[in-house]
C-alpha positions in Angstrom: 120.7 63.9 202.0 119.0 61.3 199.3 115.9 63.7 199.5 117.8 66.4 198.3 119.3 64.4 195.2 116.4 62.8 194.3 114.9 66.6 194.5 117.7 68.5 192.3 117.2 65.4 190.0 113.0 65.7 189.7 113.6 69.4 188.8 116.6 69.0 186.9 114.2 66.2 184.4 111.5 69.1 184.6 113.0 71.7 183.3 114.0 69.8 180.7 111.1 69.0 179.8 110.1 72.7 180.1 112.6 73.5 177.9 111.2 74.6 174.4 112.9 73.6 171.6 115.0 76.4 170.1 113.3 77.3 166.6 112.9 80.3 164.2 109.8 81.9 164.6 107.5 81.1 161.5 104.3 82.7 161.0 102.9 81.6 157.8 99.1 82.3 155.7 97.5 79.2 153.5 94.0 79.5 151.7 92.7 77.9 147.9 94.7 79.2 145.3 91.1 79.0 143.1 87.4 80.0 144.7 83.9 80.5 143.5 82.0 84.0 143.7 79.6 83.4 146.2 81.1 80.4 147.5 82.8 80.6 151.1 86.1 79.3 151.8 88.5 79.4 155.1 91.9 81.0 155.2 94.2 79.7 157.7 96.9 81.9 160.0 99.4 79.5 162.0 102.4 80.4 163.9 104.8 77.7 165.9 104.7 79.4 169.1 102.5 81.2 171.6 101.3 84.3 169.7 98.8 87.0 170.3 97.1 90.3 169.0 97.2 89.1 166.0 96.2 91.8 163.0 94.5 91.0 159.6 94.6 93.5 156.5 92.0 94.9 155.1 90.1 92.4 153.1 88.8 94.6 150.4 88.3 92.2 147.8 86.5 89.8 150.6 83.6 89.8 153.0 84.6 87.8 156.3 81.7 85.6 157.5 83.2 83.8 160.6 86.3 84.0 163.2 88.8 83.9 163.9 88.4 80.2 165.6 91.5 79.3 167.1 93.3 75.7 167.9 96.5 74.6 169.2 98.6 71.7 168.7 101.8 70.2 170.4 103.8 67.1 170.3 107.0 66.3 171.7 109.4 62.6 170.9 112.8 60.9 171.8 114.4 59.7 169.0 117.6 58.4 169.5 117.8 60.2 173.1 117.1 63.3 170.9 114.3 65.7 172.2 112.1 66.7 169.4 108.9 68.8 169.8 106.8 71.1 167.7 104.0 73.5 168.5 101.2 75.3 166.4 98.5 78.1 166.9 96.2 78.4 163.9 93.6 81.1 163.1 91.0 80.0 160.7 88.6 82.8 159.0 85.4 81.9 157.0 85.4 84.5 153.8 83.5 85.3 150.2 84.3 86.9 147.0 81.3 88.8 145.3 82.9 89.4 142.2 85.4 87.2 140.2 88.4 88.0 139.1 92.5 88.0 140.2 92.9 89.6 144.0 95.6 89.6 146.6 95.3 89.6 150.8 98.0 91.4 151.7 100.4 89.9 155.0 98.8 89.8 158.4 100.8 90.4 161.4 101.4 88.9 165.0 103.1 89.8 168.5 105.5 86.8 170.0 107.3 87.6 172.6 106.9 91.1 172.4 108.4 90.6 169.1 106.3 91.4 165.8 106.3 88.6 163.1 104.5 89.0 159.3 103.3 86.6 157.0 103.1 86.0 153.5 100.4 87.7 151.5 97.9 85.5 149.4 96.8 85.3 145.7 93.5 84.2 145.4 91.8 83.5 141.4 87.7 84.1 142.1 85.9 82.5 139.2 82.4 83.6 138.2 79.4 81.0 138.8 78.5 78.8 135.9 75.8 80.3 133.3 73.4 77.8 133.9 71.6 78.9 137.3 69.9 75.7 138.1 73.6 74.2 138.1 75.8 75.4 140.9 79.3 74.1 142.1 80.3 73.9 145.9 84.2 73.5 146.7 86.1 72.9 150.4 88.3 75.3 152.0 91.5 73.8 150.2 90.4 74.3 146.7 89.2 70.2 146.5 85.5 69.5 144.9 82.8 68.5 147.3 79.6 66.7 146.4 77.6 68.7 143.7 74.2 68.9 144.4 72.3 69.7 141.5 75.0 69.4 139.1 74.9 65.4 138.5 76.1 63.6 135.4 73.1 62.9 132.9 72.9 59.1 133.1 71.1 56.9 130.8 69.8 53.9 132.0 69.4 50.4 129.7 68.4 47.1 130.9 70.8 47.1 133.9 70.0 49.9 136.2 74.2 49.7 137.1 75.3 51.1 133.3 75.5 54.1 133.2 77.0 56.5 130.8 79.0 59.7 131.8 78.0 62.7 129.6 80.6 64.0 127.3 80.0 67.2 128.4 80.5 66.6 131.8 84.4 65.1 131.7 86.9 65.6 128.5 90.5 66.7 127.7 91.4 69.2 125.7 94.5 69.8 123.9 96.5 72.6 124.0 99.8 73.9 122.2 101.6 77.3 123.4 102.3 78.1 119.3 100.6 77.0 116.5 102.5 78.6 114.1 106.5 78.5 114.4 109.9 78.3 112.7 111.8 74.9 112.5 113.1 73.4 115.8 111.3 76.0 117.5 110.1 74.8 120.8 106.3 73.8 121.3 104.2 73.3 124.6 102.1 70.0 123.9 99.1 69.8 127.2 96.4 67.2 127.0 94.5 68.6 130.2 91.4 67.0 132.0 88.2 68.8 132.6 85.9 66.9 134.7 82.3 67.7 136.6 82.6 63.8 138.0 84.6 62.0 140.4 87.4 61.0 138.4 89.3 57.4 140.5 91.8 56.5 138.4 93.1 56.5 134.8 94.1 52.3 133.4 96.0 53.3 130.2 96.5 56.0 128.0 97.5 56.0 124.2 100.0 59.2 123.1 100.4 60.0 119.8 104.2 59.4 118.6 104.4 63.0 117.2 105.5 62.5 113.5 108.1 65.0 112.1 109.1 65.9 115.8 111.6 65.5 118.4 110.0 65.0 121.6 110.8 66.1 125.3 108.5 64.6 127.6 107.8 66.7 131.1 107.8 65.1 134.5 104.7 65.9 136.0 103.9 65.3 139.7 102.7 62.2 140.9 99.6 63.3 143.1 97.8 66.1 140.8 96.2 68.7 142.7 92.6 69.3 140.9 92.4 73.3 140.2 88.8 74.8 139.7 88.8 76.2 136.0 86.0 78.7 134.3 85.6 77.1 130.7 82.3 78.0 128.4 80.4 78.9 131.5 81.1 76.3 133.8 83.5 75.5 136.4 85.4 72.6 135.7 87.9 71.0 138.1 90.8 70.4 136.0 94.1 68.2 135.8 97.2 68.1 133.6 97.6 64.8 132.5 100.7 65.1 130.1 103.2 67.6 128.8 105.9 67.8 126.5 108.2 69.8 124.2 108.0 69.1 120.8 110.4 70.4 118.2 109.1 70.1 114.2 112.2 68.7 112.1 110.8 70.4 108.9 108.7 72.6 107.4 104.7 72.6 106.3 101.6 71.6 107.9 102.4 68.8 110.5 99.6 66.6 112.3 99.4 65.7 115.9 96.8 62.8 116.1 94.4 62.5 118.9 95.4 60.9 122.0 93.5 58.3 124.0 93.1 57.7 127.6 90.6 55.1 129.6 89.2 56.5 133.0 87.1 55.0 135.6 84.8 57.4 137.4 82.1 57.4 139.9 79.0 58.5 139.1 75.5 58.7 141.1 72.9 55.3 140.1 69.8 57.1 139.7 67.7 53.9 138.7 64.6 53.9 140.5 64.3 52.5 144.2 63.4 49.2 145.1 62.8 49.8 148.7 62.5 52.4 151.2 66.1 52.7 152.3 67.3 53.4 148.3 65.3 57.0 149.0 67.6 57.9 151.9 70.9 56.5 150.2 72.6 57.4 147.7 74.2 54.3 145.2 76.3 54.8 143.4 78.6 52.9 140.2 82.3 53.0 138.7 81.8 53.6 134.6 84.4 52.5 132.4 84.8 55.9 130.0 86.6 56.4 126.9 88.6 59.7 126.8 89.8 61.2 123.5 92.0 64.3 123.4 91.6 66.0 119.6 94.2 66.5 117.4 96.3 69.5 116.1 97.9 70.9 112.9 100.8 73.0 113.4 102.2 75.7 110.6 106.2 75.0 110.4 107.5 77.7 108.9 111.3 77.2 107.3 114.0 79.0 108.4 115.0 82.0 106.6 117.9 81.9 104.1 121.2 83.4 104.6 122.5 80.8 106.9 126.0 81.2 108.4 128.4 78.7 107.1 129.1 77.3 110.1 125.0 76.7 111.1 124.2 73.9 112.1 120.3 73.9 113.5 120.2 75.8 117.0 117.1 77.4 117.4 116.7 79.5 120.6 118.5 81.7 122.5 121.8 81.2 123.6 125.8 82.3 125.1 128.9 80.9 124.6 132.2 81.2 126.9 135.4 79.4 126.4 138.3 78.8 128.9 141.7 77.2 128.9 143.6 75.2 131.5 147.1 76.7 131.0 148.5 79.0 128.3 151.9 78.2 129.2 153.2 74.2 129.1 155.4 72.0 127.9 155.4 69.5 125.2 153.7 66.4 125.9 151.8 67.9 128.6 148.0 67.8 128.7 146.1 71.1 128.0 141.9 70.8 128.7 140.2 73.4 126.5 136.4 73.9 127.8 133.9 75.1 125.6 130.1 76.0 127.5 126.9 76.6 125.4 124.3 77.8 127.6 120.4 78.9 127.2 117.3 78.1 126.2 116.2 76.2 122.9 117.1 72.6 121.1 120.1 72.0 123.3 120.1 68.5 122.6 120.1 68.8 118.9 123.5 71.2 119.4 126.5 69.9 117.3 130.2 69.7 118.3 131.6 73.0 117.4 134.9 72.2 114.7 137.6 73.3 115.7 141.6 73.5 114.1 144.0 72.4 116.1 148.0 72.7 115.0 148.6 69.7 112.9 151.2 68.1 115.4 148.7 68.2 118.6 147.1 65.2 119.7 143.9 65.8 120.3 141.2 63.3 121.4 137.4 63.8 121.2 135.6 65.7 123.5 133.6 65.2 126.3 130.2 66.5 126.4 128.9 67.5 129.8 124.7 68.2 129.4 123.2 69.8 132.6 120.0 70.5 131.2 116.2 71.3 132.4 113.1 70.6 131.3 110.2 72.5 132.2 106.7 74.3 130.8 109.0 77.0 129.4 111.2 74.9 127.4 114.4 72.8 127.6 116.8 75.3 129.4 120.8 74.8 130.6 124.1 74.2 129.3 126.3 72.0 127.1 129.9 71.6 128.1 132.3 70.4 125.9 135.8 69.5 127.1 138.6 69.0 124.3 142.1 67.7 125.5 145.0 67.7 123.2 149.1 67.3 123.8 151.2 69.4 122.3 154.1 67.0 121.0 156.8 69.9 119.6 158.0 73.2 121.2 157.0 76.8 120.3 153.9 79.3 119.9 151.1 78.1 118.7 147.6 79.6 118.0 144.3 78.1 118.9 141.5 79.7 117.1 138.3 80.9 118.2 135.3 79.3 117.9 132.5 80.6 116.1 128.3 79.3 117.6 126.0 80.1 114.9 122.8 79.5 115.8 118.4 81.1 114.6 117.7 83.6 117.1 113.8 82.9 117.9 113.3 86.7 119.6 114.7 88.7 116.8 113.9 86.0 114.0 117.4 86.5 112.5 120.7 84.6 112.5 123.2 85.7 115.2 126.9 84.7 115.5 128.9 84.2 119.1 133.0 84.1 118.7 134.7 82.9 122.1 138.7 83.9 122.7 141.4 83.0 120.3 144.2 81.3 122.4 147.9 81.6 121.8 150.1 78.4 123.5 153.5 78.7 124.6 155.1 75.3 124.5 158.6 74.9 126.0 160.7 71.8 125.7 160.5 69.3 128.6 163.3 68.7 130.7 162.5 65.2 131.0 161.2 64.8 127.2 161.4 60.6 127.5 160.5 60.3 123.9 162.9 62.2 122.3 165.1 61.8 124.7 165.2 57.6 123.5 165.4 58.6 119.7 168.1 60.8 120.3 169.9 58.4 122.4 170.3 56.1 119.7 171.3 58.7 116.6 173.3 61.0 118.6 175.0 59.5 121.0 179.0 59.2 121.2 181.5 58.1 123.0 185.2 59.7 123.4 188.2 57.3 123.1 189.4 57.1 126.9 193.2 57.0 126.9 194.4 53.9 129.3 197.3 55.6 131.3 200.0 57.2 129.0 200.4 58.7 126.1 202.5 56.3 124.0 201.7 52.8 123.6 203.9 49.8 122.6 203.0 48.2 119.5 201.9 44.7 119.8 204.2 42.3 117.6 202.1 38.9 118.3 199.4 37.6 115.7 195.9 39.1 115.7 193.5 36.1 116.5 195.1 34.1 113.5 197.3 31.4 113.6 201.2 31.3 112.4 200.2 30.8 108.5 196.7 31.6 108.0 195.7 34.9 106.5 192.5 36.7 107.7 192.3 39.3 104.7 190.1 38.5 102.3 188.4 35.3 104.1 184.6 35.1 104.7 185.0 35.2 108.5 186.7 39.4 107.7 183.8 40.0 105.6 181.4 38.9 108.2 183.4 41.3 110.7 183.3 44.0 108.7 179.5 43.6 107.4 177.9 42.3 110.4 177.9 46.0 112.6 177.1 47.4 109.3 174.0 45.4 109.0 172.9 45.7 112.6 173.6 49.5 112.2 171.4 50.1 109.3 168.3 47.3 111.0 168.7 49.5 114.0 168.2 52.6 112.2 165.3 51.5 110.1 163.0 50.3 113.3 163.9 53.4 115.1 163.0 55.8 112.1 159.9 53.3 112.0 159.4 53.9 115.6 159.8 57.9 115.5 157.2 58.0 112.4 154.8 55.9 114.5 155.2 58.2 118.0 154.9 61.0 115.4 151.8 60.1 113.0 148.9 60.4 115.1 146.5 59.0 112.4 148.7 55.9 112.0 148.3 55.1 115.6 144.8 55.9 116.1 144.1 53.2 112.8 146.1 50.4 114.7 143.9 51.5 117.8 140.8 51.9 116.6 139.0 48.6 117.0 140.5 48.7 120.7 138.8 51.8 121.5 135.3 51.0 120.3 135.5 48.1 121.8 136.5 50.2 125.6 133.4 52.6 124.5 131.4 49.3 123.9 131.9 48.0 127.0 131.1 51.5 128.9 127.8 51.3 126.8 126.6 47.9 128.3 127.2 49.3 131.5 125.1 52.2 131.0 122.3 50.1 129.5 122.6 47.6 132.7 121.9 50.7 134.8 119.2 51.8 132.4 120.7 55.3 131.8 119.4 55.8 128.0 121.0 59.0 127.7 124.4 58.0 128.2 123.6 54.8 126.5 123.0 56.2 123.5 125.5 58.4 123.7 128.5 55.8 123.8 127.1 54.4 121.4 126.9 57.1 118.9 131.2 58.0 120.3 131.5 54.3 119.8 130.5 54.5 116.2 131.8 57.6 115.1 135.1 57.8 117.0 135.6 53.9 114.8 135.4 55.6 111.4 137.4 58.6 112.5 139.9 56.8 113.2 140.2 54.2 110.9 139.9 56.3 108.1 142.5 59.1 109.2 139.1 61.9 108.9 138.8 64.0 112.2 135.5 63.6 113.9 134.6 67.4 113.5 135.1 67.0 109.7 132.6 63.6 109.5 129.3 63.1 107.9 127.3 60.2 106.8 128.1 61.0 103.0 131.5 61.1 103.4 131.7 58.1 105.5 129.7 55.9 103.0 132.5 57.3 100.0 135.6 56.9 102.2 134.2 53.5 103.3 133.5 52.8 99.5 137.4 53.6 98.7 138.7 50.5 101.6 136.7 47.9 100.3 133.4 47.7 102.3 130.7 45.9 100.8 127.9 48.5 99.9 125.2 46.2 102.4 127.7 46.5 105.0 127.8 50.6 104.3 124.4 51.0 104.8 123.9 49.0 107.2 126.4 51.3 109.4 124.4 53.9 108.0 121.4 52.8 109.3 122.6 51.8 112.3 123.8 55.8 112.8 120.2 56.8 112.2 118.6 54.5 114.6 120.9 55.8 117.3 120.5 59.4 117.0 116.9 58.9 116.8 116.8 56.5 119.7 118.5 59.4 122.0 115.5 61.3 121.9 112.7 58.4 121.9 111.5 58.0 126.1 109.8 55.0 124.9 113.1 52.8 124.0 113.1 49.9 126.4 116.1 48.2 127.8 115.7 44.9 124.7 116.0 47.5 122.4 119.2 49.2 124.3 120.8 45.3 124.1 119.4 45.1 120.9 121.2 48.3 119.7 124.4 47.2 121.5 124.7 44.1 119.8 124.5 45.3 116.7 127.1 47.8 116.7 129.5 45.4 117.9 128.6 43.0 114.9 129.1 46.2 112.4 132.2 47.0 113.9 133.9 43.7 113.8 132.5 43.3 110.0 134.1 46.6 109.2 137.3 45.7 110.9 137.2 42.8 108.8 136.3 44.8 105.4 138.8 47.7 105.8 141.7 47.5 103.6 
């Protein structure tokens, strides 16, 4: 009876263990992306389970030399008392290109299981042999360069047989821009891209231009580069981008990009003669410091055409506009959320707040701005999202207009105009309006005389709180009686007409809260910079410093500019030093949001000061 169990168990554990892993069929096809004519490579076929009859296309474009060799791989772990395992087949093929140019394999197919299963196709770049026959360059099956063995970097040899010089010719960058002629804020592809014959190990430093008269967007570029083979002036380079970025020029003429500088260390081949007979079966070989400088560029900034809308405000790109509303039907002193979306392709960043009129008895408070943007070869692409709350504090209808996007369409070259939906309100009065309700409690509110149990009443014949013999007419304790309520009265009018023009006057509130709020905005700025999120940073900062003003001078945000501010600022009081101060303080900000290279002293830096400007203007303000 235990041989049985101990049987049923065995084959129980077996066919476990027999049990394949339940997984999609994938049959999939991986070669070089970039070859040599005349060069061989390998193309690989691999499926993850047992396959056969396996069926190439015809390889017109191709000559195959060798295969199909075929190897299998399998492995199989317990992780967590999870059974994992994986399986492979691969078909690897030995091919040649006679001729260079662009060509395509097409899918191959595969029978599993009776089942037929196709794989991706292939786009292979054949590159034509370098001009110089005597020079020729060998490269693996994956695309990676392999030992060159007539093509060596011309060394020159001085007193130490280790120094060695690497050619110019043999590794440089070159600089590239996608337009050298555009309009202003038009987008630009800067590339500083390496083009090496030599076995680059490592870059130690690089020195990058800081782009004068633009606004740069720095691309993300992958950590490990893949070298590509390249065909440049007759030779086939293996090639590298080192750096990219968007640059947009502020203003028009002739702008200069400077070169750039990076420092390299590559390996090159010692070719000093040799001191014994094992130096002519070895190869030596030495790391060179080199020197790499990517040339400047001159772009043509052309200025944008005249005939700008009125309400233009420097987009340059292509872009849409949609608007939407919370709710269409409230009541006062509810919230209402107004969303406004920009979305496209151009200087998103650079995008101002669209103005917009509000009924004069809304309260409205600034917007948030929501960027979800992307930054790649093609440009800075996504959306801006701008969220406006307001409260409407009275019943009725009320309209809220639409809002008109200018912006420099780059496509057509001309000016083009987007209008989103014009909004009408319906605001009914709250049940439960607790504001009003309070005022009204106090001016309105009366009381009927309650009768105490009959109709007729005897009259009382005893004195009225005087004693036998003293008059009350006329004394100062009746005048106090009589003028006392009337002086509480009037007192209690006056605060609560004070109290209904504060709940009412927006502007008046927003001036006694002003310093509060920058200082809640400050304080949400020196958390961003403790996390290191410049954007944001920056941001607050800007909201901080803008939202101040606003409200301490009674001037809507939409409505504000830095000339206006320095006048208005002018008319409190505030020292001129102070004014530009602020001024410059505005500037260095809304530079600083598009500057990659701020560090986090110059974010504390930043913060400090606008706190100081604040608190001096808080001071200043009459």
């Amino acid at each position: 009876m235990m041989n049985k169990k101990i049987i049923t168990i065995l084959f129980l554990l077996s066919a476990l263990f027999a049990l394949p892993l339940m997984a999609d069929v994938e049959f999939s096809a991986t070669g070089p992306s970039t070859v040599v004519v005349d060069n061989p490579f390998q193309i690989h076929y691999s499926v993850n389970d047992k396959g056969r009859d396996i069926r190439l296309p015809q390889f017109s474009d191709f000559e195959i030399l060798a295969g199909p060799f075929t190897s299998t791989s399998s492995s199989m772990s317990f992780i967590n008392g999870k059974r994992t395992s994986s399986y492979e087949q691969r078909y690897t093929y030995t091919i040649i290109a006679h001729k260079d140019g662009t060509f395509t394999i097409p899918p191959a197919q595969i029978t599993v299981d009776g089942n037929k299963y196709t794989s991706n196709g292939l786009k292979i770049k054949v590159l034509p042999p370098d001009d110089n026959t005597n020079q020729q360059s060998q490269y693996s099956g994956g695309g990676n360069q392999q030992q060159n063995t007539q093509q060596q970097a011309r060394q020159l040899q001085n007193e130490n047989e280790f120094n060695a010089e690497v050619a110019n010719d043999n590794i440089f960058i070159r600089t590239s821009l996608s337009k050298t002629k555009v309009h202003e804020q038009e987008c630009i592809l800067l590339t500083y891209k390496l083009y090496s014959l030599v076995d680059v190990l490592q870059f130690t430093g690089s020195d990058i231009p800081d782009f004068t008269g633009f606004v740069k967007q720095e691309i993300d570029l992958p950590r490990n580069t893949q070298l590509q083979a390249e065909h440049y002036k007759g030779r086939n380079y293996m090639t590298a981008t080192l750096y990219q970025a968007l640059l947009y020029p502020q203003h028009s003429g002739t702008l200069q990009i400077p070169q750039a500088t990076f420092d390299a260390v590559v390996r090159v081949r010692n070719q000093a003669q040799a001191r014994s007979i094992f130096d002519s079966f070895f190869d030596s070989y030495v790391n060179v410091n080199k020197t790499l400088k990517a040339p400047g560029a001159k772009v043509n900034v052309e200025a944008l055409p005249k005939g700008k809308p009125a309400d233009f405000s420097g987009a340059v790109g292509t872009f849409d506009i949609k608007s939407d509303i919370s709710a269409t039907q409230v009541k006062n002193n509810e919230a209402v959320t107004l969303k406004i979306t920009i979305n496209g392709n151009g200087n998103l960043k650079l995008i101002k707040t669209p103005q917009i009129t509000f009924p004069g008895d809304f309260e409205v408070y600034d917007p948030k701005v929501t960027n979800n943007f992307q930054t790649n070869t093609s440009g800075l692409s996504g959306a801006k999202t701008l969220e406006y709350l307001f409260i409407p504090r009275s019943s009725g209808t009320f309209n809220i207009p639409a809002v008109q996007f200018s912006y420099f369409d780059i496509q057509s070259k001309t000016y083009k105009t987007l209008t989103t939906k014009e909004y009408t309100l319906n605001v009914e009065k709250s049940d439960d309006d607790t504001k009003e309700a309070t005022v009204s409690s106090y001016v309105n509110q009366k009381e009927d005389v309650k009768q105490l149990g009959s109709d007729i009443r005897y009259i009382h014949t005893a004195s009225i709180g005087n004693r036998p013999g003293q008059e009350l007419f006329g004394t100062t304790t009746a005048l106090l009686m009589f003028l006392l309520p009337l002086l509480i009265a009037l007192l209690t009018a006056v605060a609560l007409r004070k109290h209904l023009h504060d709940i009412r006057d927006v502007g008046r509130m927003k001036n006694k809260k002003a310093n509060k709020v920058a200082k809640k905005r400050l304080k949400l700025a020196k958390k961003y910079a403790d996390s290191n999120d410049k954007e944001n940073f920056y941001n607050e900062i800007l909201r901080a410093s803008w939202t101040y003003v606003s409200d301490k001078l009674n001037i809507p945000t939409a409505e504000l500019n830095k000339s206006n501010i320095a006048e208005a600022l002018k008319q409190k009081g505030v020292n001129e030093q102070i004014i530009s101060e602020f001024n410059d303080l505005l500037n260095e900000a809304e530079f600083a949001r598009f500057a990659p290279t701020q560090n986090d002293t110059a974010m504390i830096e930043l913060y400090k000061k606008t706190a100081e400007l604040i608190s001096k203007l808080e001071n200043e303000i009459k």
